[in-house]
N, C-alpha and C positions, 0 to 999 in steps of 0.2 A: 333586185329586179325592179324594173320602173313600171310605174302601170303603164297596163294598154299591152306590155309584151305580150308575145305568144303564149298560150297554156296548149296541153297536150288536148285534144277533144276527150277522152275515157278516161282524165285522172283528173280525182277530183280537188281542187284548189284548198290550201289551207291558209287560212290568216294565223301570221307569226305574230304577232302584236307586238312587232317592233323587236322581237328578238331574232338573233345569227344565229342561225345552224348553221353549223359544223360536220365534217366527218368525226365516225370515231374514232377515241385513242387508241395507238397499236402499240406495246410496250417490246419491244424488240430483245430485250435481254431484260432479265430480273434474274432473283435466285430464292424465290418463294418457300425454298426447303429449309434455308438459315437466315432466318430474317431475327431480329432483335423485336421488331415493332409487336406491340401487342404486349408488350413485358415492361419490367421497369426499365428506366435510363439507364444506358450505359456507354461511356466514352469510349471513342475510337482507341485501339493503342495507337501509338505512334509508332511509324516506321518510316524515318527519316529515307532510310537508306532504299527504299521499295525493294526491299529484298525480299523474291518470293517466295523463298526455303524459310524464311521466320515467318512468313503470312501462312504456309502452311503447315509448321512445326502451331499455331496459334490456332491455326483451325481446327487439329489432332486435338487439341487441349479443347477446346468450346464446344464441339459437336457435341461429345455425347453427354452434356447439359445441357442443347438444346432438342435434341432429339424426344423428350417427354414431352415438352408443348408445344412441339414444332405443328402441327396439325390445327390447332388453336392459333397460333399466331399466325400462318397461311393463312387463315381462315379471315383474320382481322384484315391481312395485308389485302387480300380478294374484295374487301367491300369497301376499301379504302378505293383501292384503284376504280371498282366499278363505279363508287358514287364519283369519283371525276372523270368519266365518261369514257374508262376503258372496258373493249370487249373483247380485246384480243392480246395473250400475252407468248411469248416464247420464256420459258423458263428452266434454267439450269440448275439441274438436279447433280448434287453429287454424288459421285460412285468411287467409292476406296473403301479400305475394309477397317477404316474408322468406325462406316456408322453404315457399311454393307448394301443392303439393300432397303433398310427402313426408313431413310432419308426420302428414297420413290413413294416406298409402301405408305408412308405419310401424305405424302402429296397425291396419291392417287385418292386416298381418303377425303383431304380435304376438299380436292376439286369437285368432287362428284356433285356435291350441291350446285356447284355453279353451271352446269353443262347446260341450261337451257339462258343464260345469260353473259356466259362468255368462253368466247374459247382459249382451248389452251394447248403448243404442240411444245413437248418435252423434249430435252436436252439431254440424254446420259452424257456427264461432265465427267471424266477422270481427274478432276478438281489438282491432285498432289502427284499426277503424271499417271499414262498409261502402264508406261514400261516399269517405273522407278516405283509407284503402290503393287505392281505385281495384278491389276486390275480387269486383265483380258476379261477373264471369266465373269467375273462379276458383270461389266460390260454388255456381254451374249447375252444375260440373264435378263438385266434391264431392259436391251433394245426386245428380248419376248415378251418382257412384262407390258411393251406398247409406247416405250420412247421412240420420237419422231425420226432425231438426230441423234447421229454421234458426234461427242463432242470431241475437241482435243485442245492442246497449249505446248508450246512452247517445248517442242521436240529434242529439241539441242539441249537448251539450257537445265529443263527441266529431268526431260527422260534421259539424257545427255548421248544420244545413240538416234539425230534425225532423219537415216533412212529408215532403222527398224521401225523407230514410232511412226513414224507417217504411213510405212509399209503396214503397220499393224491397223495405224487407222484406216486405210483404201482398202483392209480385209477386212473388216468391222462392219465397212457401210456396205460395200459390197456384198457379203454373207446376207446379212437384214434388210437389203436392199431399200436403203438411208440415206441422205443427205447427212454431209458433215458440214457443221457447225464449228469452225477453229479461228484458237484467240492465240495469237501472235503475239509475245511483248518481248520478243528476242531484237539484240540491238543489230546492229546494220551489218556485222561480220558475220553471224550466223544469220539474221533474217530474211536477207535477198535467197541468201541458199536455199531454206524453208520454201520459200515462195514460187522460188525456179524449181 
């Protein structure tokens, strides 16, 4: 602003002293439930091929080794974000019967501290497919326990049945009366489909 502008008459003017303000950050996807941070290093595996049946045949294998300090490292990853000036996160939670409902039950845990400095609207993720983890249930559970969204992925490829899936997901949100939240990474022969 240059001096001399306009100020509101009833608010009262603040000297920046030369510093920018900004709006806050809004982190639009994270997955606050499996996060590594907060623990020792550990390298990405490699998956040349992004094949997403090894990413979650890897995931069946990590969860429930991180499922004990997953609460604890949320908790690191929370003030990681907030100290750079996030206050808003969407966060997808996974739900398969990996790691059930403890993956939420953790995250509802750690968030609670932060409810007076940032907010947060949950994602039930069917992370390894609706149809194909067998996850409905689980699902209904989560969106009671107070997830925002229902999440979904990759219909065809994944659940490999993209009317039921989709069908299952428009009863999902529908029933819990939700927003869904769905990640697409189907290629061009099944993805236009998906979409129409």
């Amino acid at each position: 602003l240059y001096a001399g502008t306009q100020h509101l008459p009833d608010v009262a003017a603040q000297d920046g002293r030369g510093y920018l303000m900004l709006p806050v950050t809004r982190d639009e996807h994270i997955h606050l439930d499996k996060t590594f941070y907060g623990g020792p290093w550990r390298a990405a595996r490699e998956n040349g091929a992004q094949d997403i049946f090894e990413m979650i045949a890897l995931e069946q294998e990590i969860l429930p080794e991180l499922l004990p300090t997953s609460v604890q490292r949320t908790h690191a990853l929370l003030q990681l974000l907030q100290q750079q000036g996030t206050t808003y996160v969407r966060s997808h939670c996974n739900i398969e019967p990996v790691s059930g409902l403890q993956s939420l039950r953790h995250l509802l845990e750690a968030l609670a501290p932060w409810r007076e400095q940032l907010q947060c609207e949950i994602v039930a993720f069917p992370q390894h497919g609706l149809l194909r983890s067998g996850s409905l249930s689980l699902m209904r559970k989560a969106l009671a326990m107070g997830c925002e969204w229902v999440g979904g992925l990759d219909p065809s490829k994944v659940d490999g049945d993209m009317v039921r899936s989709l069908e299952a997901t428009l009863e999902l949100a529908v029933e819990a009366g939700k927003g869904i939240d769905y990640h697409l990474h189907e290629d061009k022969s099944t993805g236009i489909a998906c979409i129409r």
